[in-house]
KOLKERO-383372 format. One line per field, with one value per residue (C-alpha): residue number from 1; residue in three letters; x, y, z. Coordinates in Angstrom, 2 decimals, decimal comma. Layout:
num [NUM / ...]
residu [ALA / ...]
c1 [X / ...]
c2 [Y / ...]
c3 [Z / ...]
//
This chain:
num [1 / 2 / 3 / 4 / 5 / 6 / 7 / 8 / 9 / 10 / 11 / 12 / 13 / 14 / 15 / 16 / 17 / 18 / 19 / 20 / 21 / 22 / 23 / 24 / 25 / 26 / 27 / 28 / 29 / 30 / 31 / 32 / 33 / 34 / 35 / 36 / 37 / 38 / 39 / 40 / 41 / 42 / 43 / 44 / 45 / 46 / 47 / 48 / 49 / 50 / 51 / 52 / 53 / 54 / 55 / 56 / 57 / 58 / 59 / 60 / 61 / 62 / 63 / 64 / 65 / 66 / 67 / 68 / 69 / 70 / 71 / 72 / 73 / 74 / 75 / 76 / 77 / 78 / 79 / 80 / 81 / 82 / 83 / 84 / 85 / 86 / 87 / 88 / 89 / 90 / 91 / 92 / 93 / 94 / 95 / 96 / 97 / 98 / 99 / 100 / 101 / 102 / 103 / 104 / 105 / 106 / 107 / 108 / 109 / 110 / 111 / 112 / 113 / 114 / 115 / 116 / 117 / 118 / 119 / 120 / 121 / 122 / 123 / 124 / 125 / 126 / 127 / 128 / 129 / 130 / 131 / 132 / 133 / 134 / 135 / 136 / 137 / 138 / 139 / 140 / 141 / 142 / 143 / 144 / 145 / 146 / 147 / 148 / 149 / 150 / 151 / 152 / 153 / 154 / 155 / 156 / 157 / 158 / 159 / 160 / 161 / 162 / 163 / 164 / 165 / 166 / 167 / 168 / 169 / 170 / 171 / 172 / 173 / 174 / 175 / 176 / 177 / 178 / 179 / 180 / 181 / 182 / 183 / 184 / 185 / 186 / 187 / 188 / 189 / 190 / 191 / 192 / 193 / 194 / 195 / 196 / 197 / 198 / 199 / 200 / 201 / 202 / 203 / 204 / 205 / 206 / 207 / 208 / 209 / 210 / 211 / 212 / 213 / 214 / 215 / 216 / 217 / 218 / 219 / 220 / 221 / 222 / 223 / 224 / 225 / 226 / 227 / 228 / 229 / 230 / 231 / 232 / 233 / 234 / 235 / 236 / 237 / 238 / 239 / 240 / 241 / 242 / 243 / 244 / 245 / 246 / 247 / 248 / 249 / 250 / 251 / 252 / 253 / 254 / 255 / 256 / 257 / 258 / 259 / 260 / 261 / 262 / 263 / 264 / 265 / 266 / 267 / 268 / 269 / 270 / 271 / 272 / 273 / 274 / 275 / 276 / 277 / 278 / 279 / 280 / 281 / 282 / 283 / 284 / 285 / 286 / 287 / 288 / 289 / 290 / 291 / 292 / 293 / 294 / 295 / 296 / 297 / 298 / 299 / 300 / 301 / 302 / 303 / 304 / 305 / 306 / 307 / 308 / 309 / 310 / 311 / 312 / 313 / 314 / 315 / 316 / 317 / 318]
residu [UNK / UNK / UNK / UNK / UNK / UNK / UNK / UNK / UNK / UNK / UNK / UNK / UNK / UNK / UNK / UNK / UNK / UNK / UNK / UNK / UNK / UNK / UNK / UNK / UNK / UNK / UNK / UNK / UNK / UNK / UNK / UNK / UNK / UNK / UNK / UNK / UNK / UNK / UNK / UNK / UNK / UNK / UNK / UNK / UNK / UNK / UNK / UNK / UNK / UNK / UNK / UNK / UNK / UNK / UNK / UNK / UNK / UNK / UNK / UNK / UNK / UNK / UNK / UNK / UNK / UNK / UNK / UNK / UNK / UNK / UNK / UNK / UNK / UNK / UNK / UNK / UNK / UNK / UNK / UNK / UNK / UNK / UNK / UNK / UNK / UNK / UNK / UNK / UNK / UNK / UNK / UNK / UNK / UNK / UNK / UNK / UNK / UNK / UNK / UNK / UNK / UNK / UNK / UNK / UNK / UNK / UNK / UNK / UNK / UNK / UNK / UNK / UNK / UNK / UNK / UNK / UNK / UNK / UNK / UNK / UNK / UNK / UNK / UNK / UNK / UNK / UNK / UNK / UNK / UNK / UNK / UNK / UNK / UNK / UNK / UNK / UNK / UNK / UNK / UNK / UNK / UNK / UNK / UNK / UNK / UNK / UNK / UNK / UNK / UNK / UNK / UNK / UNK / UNK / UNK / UNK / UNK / UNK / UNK / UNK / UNK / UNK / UNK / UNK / UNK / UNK / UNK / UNK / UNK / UNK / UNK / UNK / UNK / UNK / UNK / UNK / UNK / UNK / UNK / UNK / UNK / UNK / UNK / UNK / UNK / UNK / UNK / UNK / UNK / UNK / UNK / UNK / UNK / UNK / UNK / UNK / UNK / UNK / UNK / UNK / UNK / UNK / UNK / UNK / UNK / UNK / UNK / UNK / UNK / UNK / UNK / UNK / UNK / UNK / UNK / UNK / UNK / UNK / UNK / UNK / UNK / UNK / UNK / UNK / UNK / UNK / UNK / UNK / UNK / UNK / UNK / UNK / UNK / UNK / UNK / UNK / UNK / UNK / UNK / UNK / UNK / UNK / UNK / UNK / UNK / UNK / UNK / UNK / UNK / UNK / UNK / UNK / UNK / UNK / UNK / UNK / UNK / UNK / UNK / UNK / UNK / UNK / UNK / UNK / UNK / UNK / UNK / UNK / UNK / UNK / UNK / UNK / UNK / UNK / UNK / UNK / UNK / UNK / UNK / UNK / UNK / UNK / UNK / UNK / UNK / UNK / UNK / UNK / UNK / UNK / UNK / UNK / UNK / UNK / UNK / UNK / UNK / UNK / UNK / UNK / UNK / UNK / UNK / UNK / UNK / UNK / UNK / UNK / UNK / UNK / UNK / UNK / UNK / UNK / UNK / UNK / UNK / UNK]
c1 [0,00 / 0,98 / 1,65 / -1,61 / -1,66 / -1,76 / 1,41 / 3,20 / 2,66 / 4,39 / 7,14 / 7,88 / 7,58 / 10,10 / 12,45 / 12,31 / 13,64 / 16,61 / 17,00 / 16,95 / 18,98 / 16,88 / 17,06 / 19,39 / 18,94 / 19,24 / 22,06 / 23,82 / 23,37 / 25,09 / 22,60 / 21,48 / 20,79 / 18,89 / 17,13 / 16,58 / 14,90 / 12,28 / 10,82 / 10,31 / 8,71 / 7,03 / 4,11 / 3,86 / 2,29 / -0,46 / -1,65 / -2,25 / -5,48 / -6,22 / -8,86 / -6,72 / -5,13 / -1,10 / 0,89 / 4,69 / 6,79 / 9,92 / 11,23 / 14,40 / 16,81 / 18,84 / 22,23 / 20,05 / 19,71 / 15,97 / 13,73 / 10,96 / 7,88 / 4,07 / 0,63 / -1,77 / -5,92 / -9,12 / -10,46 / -13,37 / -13,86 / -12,89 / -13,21 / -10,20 / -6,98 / -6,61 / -5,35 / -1,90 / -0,31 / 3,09 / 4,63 / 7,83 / 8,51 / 10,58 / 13,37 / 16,56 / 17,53 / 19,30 / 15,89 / 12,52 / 11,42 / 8,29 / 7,27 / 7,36 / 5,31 / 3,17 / 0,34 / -0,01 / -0,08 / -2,74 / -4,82 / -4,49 / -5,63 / -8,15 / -10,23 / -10,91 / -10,30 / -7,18 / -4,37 / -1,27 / 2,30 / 5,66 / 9,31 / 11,93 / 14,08 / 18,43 / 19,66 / 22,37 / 25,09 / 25,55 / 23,31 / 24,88 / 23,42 / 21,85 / 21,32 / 17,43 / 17,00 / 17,58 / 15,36 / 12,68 / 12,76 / 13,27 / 9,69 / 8,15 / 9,57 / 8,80 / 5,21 / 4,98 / 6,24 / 4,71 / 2,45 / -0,83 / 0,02 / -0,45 / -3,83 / -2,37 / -2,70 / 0,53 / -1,74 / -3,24 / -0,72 / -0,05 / 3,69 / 3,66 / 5,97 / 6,62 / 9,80 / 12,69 / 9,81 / 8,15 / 11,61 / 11,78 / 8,08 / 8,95 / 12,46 / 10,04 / 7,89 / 10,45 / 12,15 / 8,61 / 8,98 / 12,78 / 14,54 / 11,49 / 14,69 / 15,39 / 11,64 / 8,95 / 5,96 / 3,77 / 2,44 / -1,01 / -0,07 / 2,21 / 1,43 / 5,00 / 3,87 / 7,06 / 9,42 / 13,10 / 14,05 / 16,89 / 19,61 / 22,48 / 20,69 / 19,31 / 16,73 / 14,39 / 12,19 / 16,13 / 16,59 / 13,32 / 12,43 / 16,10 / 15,35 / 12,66 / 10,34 / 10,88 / 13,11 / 16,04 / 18,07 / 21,11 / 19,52 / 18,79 / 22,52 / 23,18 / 21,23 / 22,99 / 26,36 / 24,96 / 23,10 / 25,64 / 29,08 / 30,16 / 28,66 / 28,45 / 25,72 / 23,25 / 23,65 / 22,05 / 18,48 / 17,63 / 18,94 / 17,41 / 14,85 / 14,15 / 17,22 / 16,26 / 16,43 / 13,30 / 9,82 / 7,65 / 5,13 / 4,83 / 2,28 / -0,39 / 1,44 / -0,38 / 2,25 / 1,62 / 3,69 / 3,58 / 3,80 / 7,19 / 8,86 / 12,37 / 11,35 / 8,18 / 10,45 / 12,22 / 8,71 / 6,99 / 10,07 / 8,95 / 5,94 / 5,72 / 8,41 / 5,77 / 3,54 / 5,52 / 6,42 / 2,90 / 1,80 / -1,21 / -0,22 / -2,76 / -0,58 / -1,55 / -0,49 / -1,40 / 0,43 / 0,18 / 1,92 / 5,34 / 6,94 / 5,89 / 2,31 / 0,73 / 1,88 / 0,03 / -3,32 / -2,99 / -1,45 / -3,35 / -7,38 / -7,00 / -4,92 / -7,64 / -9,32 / -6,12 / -5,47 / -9,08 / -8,18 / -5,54 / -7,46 / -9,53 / -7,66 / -5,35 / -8,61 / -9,64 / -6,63 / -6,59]
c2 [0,00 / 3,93 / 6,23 / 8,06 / 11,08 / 13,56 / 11,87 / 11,76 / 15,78 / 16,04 / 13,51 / 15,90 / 19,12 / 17,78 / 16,51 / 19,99 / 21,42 / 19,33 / 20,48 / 23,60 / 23,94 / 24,47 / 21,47 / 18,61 / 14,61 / 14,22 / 12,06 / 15,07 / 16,61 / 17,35 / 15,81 / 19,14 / 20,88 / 17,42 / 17,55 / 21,35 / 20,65 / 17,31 / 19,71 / 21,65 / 19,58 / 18,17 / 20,88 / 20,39 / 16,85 / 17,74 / 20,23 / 19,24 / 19,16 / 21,80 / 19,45 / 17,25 / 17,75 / 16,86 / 17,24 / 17,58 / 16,30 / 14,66 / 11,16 / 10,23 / 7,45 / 4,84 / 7,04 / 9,71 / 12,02 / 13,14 / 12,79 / 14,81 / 13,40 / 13,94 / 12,50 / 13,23 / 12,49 / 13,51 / 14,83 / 12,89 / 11,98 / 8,39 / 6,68 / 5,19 / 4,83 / 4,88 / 2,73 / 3,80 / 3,33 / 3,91 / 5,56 / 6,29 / 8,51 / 7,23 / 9,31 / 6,70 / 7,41 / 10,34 / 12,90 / 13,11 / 14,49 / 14,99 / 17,89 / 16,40 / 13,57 / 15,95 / 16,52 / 12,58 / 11,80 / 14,10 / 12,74 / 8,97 / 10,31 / 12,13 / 8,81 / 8,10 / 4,80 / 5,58 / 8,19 / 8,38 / 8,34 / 9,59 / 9,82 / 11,69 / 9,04 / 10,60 / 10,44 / 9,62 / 10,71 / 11,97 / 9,60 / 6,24 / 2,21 / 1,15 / 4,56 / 4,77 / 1,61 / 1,85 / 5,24 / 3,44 / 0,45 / 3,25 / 4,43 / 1,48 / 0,65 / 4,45 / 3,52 / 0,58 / 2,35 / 6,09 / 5,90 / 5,84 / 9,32 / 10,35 / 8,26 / 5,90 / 2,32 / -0,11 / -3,10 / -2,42 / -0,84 / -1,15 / -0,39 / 1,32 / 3,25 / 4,32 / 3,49 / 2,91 / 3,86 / 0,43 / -1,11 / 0,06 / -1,17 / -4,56 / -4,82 / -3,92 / -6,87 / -9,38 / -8,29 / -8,25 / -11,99 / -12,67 / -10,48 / -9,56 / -8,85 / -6,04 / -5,00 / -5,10 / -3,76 / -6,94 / -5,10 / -6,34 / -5,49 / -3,91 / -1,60 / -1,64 / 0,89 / 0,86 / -1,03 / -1,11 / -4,54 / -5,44 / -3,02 / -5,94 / -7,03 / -4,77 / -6,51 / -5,99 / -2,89 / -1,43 / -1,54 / -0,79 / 2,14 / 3,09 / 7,10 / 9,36 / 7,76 / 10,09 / 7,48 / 6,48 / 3,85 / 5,98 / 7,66 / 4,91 / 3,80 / 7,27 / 6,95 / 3,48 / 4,93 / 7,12 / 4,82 / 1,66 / 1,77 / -1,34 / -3,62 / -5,73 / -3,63 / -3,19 / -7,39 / -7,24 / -8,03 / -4,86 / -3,08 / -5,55 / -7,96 / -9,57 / -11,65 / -12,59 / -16,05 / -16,80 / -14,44 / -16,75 / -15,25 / -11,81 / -9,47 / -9,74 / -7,41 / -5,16 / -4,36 / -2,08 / -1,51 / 1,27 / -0,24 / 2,24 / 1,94 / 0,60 / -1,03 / -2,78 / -5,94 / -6,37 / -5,26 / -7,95 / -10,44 / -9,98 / -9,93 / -13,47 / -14,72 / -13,30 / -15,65 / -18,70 / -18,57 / -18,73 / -15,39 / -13,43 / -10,89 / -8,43 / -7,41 / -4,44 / -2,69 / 0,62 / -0,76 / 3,66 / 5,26 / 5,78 / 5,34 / 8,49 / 7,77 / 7,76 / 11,51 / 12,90 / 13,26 / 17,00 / 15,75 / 12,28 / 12,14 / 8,30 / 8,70 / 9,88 / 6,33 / 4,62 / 6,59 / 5,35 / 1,85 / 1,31 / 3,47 / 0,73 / -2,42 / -0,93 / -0,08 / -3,72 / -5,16 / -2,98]
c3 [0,00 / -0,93 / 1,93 / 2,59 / 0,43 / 3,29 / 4,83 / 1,86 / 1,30 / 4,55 / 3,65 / 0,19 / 2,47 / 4,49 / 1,40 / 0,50 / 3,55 / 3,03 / -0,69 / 0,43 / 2,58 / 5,34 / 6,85 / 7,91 / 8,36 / 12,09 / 11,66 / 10,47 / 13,17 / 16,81 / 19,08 / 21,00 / 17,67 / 16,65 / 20,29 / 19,32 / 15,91 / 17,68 / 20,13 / 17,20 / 14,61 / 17,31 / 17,19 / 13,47 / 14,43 / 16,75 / 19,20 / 22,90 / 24,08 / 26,84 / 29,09 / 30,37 / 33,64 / 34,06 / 37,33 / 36,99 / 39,88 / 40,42 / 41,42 / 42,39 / 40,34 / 42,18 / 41,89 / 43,31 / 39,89 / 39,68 / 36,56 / 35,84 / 35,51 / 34,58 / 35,54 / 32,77 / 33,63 / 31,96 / 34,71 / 35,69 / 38,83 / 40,38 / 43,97 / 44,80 / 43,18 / 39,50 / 36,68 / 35,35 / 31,66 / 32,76 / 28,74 / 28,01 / 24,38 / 21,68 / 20,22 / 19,45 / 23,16 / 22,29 / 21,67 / 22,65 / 25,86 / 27,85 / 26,04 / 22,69 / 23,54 / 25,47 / 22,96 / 22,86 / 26,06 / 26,48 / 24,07 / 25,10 / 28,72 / 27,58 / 26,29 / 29,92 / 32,15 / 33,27 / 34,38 / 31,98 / 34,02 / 31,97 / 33,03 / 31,43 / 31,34 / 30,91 / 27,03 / 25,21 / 24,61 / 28,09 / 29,85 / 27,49 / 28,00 / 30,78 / 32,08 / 30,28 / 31,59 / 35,28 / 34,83 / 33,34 / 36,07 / 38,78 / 37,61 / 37,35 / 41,48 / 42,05 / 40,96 / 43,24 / 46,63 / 46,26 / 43,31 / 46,16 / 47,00 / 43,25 / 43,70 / 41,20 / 41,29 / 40,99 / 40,85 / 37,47 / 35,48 / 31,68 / 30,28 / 26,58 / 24,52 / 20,87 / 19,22 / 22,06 / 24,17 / 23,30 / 23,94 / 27,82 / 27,80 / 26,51 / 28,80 / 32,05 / 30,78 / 30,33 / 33,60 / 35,75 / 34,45 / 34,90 / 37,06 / 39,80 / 42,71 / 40,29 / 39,61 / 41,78 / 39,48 / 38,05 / 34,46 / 33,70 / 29,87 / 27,18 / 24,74 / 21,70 / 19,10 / 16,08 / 19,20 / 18,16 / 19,40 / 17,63 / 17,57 / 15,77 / 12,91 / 9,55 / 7,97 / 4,38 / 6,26 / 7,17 / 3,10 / 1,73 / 3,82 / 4,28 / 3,55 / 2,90 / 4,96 / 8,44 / 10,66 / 7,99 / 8,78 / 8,90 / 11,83 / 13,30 / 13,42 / 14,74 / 17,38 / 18,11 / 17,94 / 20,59 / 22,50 / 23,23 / 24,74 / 23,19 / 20,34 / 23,12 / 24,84 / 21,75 / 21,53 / 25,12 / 25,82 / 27,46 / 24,56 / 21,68 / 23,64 / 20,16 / 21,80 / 24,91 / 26,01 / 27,39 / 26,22 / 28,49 / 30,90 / 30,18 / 29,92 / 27,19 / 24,61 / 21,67 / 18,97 / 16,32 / 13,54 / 10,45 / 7,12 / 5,37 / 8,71 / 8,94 / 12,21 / 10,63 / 10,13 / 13,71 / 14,96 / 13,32 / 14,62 / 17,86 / 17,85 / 16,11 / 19,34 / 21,88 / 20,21 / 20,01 / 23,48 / 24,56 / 24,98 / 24,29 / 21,25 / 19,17 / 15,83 / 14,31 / 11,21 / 9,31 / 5,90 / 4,84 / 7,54 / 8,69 / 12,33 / 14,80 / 13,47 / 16,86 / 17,45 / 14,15 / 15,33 / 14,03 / 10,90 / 9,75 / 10,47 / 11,01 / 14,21 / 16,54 / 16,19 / 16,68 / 19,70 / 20,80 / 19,50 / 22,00 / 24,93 / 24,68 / 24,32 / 27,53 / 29,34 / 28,89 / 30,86 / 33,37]
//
């Protein structure tokens, strides 16, 4: 299938930018002024809705740095503690913030059923492998000891993300499962929307969709050179879980992938190992989008009833 028409206006408009001189890859970049130029582009997408309540607060990591965080609800009133999709934004590990995930966020807490927790999990370069991990399973314990006082409820909490986003998601799955001394939050399900979760291998979707289509592959390898100390550390499971040992006994898991992503392939990978070790997996696909779909809502008119799509499928595990 074509990229929808309306995304592939904004695929040209950006091809022009670059033609012109206007604009650079992000691989070309420094990774401030590529941090710089996200936040940026970020309010082409969408604009954040202004009925939805968000609390900012800070919580403290294990080497005692503090990460800002946010608490996003639609402002109906509940009895009792609330659900929590605990989301962490995609960006390569190296951009992305809460800010420029704020407008989604918003809008997946505004469709009700439960509050929305992010963390602005430390980037790369500076912040380099495990670093985004330990923030992300600092959240996740966070949640479990002091999430009552936010009137959130660590006993019915989903983990999602979007891009390496959906990777910490999927690593707090496996390690709820594997490693529960290092985790103490039990998610109830996992929501992997364009996950990276093999950092080692490139396969067809690294080729076919290589440029032009938003993420480039290049990037991605940027972001990679980044991200990992050592080859050694993208080879990890934390870093690509499409290599873990054992998938067994996680969370039910909803992956979505776009169809001209370069991730569709390593998506689809994982999502077929879910399966085959006896988990329950939904597989989605929009075969006309690109990755960073699921912050277009401003952009694409399909993406509001994805957004409510996976409202719904959270709000039925939780």
């Amino acid at each position: 299938m074509a990229v929808l028409p309306e995304l592939e206006a904004f695929l040209e408009l950006a091809e022009f930018g670059r033609m012109t001189g206007k604009s650079r890859a992000m691989h070309e970049q420094s990774p401030q002024q590529a941090r710089l130029d996200f936040e940026t582009s970020s309010g082409f997408l969408d604009v954040p809705l202004d009925n939805v309540a968000c609390e900012d607060f800070t919580l403290v990591a294990r080497d005692g740095h503090s990460l800002s965080a946010r608490v996003y609800r639609n402002g109906q009133s509940v009895d009792g503690l609330q659900p929590v999709v605990l989301y962490f934004h995609g960006g390569g590990y190296v951009v992305g913030s809460l800010d420029s995930h704020d407008a989604l966020c918003r809008r997946l807490a505004s469709q009700g059923g439960f509050a929305l927790l992010t963390v602005d999990y430390r980037l790369a370069p500076e912040w380099r492998f495990p670093t985004p991990v330990q923030d992300a399973c600092d959240a996740g314990n966070w949640l479990v000891r002091e999430g009552a006082t936010h009137g959130l409820d660590a006993t019915r909490v989903a983990v999602a993300g979007d891009s390496v986003g959906a990777t910490l998601a999927t690593v707090l799955s496996i390690m709820a499962v594997r490693e529960p001394e290092e985790l103490a939050l039990k998610p109830k399900a996992q929501l992997l929307v364009y996950p990276v979760t093999d950092a080692t291998t490139q396969r067809a979707s690294h080729r076919d969709f290589a440029e032009g289509y938003l993420l480039e592959t290049p990037t991605l390898d940027w972001f990679y050179a980044h991200y990992g100390r050592t080859p050694q550390d993208l080879a990890d499971w934390r870093c690509s879980p499409l290599l873990a040992e054992d998938l067994s006994g996680v969370a039910p898991a909803q992956v979505y992938l776009a169809g001209h992503d370069p991730l569709h392939d390593e998506g689809l990978a994982y999502a077929d190992r879910l399966r085959a070790a006896g988990n329950e997996v939904t597989l989605l696909e929009q075969p006309g989008m690109t990755h960073d779909f699921l912050r277009m809502a401003g952009l694409l008119g399909e993406v509001e009833g994805i957004h409510a799509e996976v409202a719904e499928w959270l709000r039925s595990r939780l």
